[in-house]
N, C-alpha and C positions, 0 to 999 in steps of 0.2 A: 576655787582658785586661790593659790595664795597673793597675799601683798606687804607692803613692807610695814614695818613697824610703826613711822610716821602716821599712817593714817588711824590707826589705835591713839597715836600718844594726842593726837590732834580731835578726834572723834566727837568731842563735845565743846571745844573750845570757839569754832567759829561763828557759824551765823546762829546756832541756838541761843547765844547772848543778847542776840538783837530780836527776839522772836516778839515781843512785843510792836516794837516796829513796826515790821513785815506784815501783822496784824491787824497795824492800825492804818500800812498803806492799803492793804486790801480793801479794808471797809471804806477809804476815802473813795476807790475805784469802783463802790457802789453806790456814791453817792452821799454816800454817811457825812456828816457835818463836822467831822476832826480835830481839832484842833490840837497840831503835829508838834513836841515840844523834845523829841527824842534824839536826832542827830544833830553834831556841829556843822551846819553846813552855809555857808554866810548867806544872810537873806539879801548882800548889794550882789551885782557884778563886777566883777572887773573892768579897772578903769577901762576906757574907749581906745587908751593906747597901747594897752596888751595887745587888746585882737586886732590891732591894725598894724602891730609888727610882726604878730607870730601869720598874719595873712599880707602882709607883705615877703617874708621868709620861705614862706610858701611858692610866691609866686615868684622869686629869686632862685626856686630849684635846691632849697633847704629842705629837701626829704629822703635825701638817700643817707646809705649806713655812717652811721658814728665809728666812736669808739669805744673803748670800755671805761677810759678813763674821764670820759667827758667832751664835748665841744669847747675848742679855745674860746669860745665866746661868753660860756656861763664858768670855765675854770678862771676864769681872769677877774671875772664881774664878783664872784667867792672871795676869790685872793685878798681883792680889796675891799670887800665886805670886812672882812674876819681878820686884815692889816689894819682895823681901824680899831679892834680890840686888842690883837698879839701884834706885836710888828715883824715875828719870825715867821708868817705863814707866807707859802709859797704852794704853788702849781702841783710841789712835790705832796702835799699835804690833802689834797682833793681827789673826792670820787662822787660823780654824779650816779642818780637812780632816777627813776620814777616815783617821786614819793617817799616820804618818810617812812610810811611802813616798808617797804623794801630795802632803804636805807639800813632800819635795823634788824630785818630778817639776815640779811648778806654780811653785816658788822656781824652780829651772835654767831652766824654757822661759824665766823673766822676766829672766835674768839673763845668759844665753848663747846663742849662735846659730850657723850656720856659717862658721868663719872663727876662732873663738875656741875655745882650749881651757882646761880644770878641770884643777885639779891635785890629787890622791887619793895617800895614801898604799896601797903595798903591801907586805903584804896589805891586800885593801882587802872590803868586806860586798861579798854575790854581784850584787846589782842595781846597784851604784852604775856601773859601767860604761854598763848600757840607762837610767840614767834621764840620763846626761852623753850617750851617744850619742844618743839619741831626740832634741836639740835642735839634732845637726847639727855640733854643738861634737866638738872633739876631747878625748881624756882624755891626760894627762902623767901620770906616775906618780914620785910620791917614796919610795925605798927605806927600808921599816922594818926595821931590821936585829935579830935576834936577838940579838946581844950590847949591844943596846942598849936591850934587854926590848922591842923593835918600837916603841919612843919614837920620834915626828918627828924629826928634827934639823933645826934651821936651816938648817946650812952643807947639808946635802941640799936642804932644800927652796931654797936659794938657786940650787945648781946646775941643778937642776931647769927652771927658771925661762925660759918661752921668751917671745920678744915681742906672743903672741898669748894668753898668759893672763891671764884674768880672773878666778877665782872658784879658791879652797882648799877644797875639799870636804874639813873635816875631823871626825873622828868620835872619842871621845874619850868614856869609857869604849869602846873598839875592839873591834869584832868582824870578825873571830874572835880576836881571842891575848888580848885580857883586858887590854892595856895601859891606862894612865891618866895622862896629860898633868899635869906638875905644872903652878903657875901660873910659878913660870922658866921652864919650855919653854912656853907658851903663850906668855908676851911676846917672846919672843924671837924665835920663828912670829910673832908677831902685827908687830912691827917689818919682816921682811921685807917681808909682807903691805904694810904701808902705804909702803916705798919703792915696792913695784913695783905701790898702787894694785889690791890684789885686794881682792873681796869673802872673806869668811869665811861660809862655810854650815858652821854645827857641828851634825852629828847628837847628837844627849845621849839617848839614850834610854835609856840603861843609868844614870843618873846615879843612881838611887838603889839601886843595886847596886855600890858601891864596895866591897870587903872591909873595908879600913884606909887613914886619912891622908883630907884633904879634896878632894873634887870642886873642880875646877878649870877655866877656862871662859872663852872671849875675850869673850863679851858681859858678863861682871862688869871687863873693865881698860877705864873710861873712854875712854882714847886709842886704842880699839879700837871703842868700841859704833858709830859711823859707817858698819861695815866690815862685822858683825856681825850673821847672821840666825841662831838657834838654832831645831834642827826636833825635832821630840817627840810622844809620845805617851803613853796611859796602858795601852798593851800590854803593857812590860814591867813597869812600875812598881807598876802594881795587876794584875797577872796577867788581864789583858782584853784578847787578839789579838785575839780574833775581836768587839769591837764598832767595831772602826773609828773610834778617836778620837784626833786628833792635832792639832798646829799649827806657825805659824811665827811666831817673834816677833823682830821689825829693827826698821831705823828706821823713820818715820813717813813717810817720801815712798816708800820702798819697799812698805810695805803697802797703800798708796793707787795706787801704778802697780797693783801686782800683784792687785788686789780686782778689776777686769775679767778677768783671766784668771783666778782663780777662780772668778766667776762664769759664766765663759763654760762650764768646762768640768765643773761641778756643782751650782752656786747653793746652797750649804748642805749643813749635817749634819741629821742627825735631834734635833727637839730632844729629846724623849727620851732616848736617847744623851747631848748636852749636858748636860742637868741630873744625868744619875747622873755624867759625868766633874766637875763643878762641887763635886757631892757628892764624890768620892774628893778631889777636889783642897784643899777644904776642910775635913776632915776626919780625925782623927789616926787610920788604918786602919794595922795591924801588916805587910800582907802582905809590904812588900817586906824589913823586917826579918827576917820566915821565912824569906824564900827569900835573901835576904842571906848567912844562916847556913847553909840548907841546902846553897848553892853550894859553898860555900868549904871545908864539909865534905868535901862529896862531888871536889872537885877536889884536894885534899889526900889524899883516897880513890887517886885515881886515880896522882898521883906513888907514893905508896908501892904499889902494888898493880903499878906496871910499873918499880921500885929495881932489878932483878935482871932485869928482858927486855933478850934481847941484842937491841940496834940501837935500842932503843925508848927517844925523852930527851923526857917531860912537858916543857913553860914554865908553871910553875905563872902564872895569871892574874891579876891585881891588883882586877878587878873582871868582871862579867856572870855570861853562864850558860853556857861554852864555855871549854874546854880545848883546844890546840892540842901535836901530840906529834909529834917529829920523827920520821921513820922509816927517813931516808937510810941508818941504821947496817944497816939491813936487808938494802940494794942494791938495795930497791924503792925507785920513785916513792909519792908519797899515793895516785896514780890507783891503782894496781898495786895499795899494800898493803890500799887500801879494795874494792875487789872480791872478791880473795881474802877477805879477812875476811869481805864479804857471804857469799861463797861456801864456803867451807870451814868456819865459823865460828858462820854465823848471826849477825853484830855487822853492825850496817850505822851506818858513820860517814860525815863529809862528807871527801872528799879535798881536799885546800890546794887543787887548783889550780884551784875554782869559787872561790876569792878572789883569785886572780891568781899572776901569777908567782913574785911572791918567796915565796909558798905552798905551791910544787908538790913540797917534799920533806915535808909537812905532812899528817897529817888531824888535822879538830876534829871534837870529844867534845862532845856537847851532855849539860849537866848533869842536865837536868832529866826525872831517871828516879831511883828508887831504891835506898839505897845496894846492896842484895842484886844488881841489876841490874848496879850500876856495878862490882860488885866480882866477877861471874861475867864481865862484858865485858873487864875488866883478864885474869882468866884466861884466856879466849878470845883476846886480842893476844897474851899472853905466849905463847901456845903457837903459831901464827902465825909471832911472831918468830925462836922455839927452831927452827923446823923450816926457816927459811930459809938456814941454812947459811952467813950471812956475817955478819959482825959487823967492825965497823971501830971505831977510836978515837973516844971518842965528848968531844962538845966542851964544855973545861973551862965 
């Protein structure tokens, strides 16, 4: 039987990324002793007053069809989210999804096609690859360099630059290393940008997980908002993955191309859902201040706790919930040192090279486990480390 091209261009892209994971959930589900440091997935709950409006919304008869454009209830609570940074955003300028990943699957199909390639920094998040290929589009990759705390640089992205791109898929609060775009590096990205006529897709979904210093963002520089779609959710934000609540907010002729293609391929959120994200949105909720703190703790845990592994050099993170730790000093790859640690160790972390290339002497530490956890899994690397018998100059 035939099928359509998509599922070739995508074929390797998805869950083989996570295959360690999936792995190390198996073994917990026989019992194995795990210690799970692989996905972002917040260790609090959402406050008590989410679930007591999205189950009040409920019991109000908030489940029947939406629309495509959104529930007036989470387009209004956006408006004035996102009027507090631009004061030109309006209703016209919103499109609700399920999620940030859906947000920039449905942004990309709208904005790219075969024949055109997206430019992504590397390391770059494990999907961003399948949601740029799934359109047909090619990916370019602009080098985030380690002594440059994995910061864009212009003069890269300039290099970079082929005549068939359109669109900067940039992410900022970054996953995986923790980086955080000041607004000088955004304008100065943001200028190449409008020489060579790219759109700007910025994932922000970490935005309120900054450690220190202020969030930074091409849809706040005027001479940019034209260029400029921001995609989001309230996953990480209010520690709610699993309700599926995201968006996109551009200009107003791009929200209006793109409201058939949303439509076509969902026609709305649940408005339930809607109204509790309307409610967090509106509402002054501590969570991501907790976990703000907790992060930063626990990532700070984890540099001092590997000061003394031979091969092993933390990038302490600037913001999210992921720690990134070189391991080249080992002689292992990430792929390498993260199996063995599954296997010998019981630590199951993500290996760099599900973020790409310039990852693959990398694994990331997902934070969001407790400090007793974080600080038996530091011991379990060190030892790891200790037993691999090489140890190289490790860099200033």
């Amino acid at each position: 039987m035939r099928y359509a091209s998509i599922t070739d261009r995508l074929a390797s892209l998805g869950s083989e990324k996570w295959a360690i994971h999936a792995e190390a959930r198996k073994r917990k589900q026989k019992g194995e002793p795990i210690i799970e440091l692989t996905i972002g997935e917040p260790d609090m709950p959402p406050h008590d007053s989410l679930l007591t409006e999205a189950t009040r919304a409920m019991h109000a008869g908030r489940y029947r069809y939406s629309n495509g454009r959104g529930e007036p209830s989470v387009v209004e609570a956006l408006v004035r989210k996102y009027r507090r940074r631009r004061s030109d955003v309006t209703s016209a300028n919103v499109l609700c999804f399920p999620g940030t990943q859906t947000a920039l699957f449905v942004v990309m199909l709208g904005l790219v096609e075969k024949g055109d390639a997206v430019l992504v920094g590397d390391p770059l998040y494990a999907t961003y690859e399948g949601v740029i290929r799934a359109t047909g589009a090619d990916q370019v990759t602009v080098p985030l360099r380690p002594e440059n705390g994995f910061h864009m640089q212009a003069a890269d992205l300039e290099r970079a630059i082929t005549p068939n791109c359109r669109v900067l898929l940039l992410n900022t609060p970054h996953n995986p290393t923790g980086a955080v775009l000041t607004a000088q590096e955004i304008a100065a990205i943001g200028e190449v940008c409008r020489r060579h006529d790219l759109w700007i897709v910025c994932d922000e979904v970490y935005e309120e997980l900054v450690f220190s210093g202020e969030f930074a963002s091409p849809f706040d520089n005027a001479d940019l908002a034209e260029r400029t779609i921001v995609c989001s959710s309230i996953s990480k934000s209010h520690a709610a993955p699993g309700f599926r609540s995201g968006w996109a907010v551009g200009p107003e002729e791009f929200a209006n191309r793109l409201l058939s293609v949303s439509e076509t391929m969902l026609f709305g959120v649940q408005p339930f859902i809607a109204d509790m994200t309307a409610f967090a949105l509106d509402n002054p909720i501590d969570t991501s201040s907790r976990m703000r703190a907790a992060y930063k703790n626990r990532a700070d845990r984890i540099v001092a706790g590997l000061a003394g592994a031979p091969g092993l050099m933390p990038l302490p993170p600037e913001a999210g919930m992921f720690i990134v730790v070189d391991v080249s000093g080992t002689g292992m790859s990430g792929e390498e040192f993260a199996w063995r640690l599954l296997d010998e160790e019981q630590v199951a972390v993500m290996p760099g090279s599900s973020f790409g290339e310039g990852a693959s002497s990398f694994i990331r530490i997902s934070l969001t486990v407790p400090e007793e956890k974080i600080d038996e899994a530091c011991r379990r690397m060190s030892a790891l480390a200790a037993r691999s018998g090489f140890r190289k100059e490790r860099r200033a």
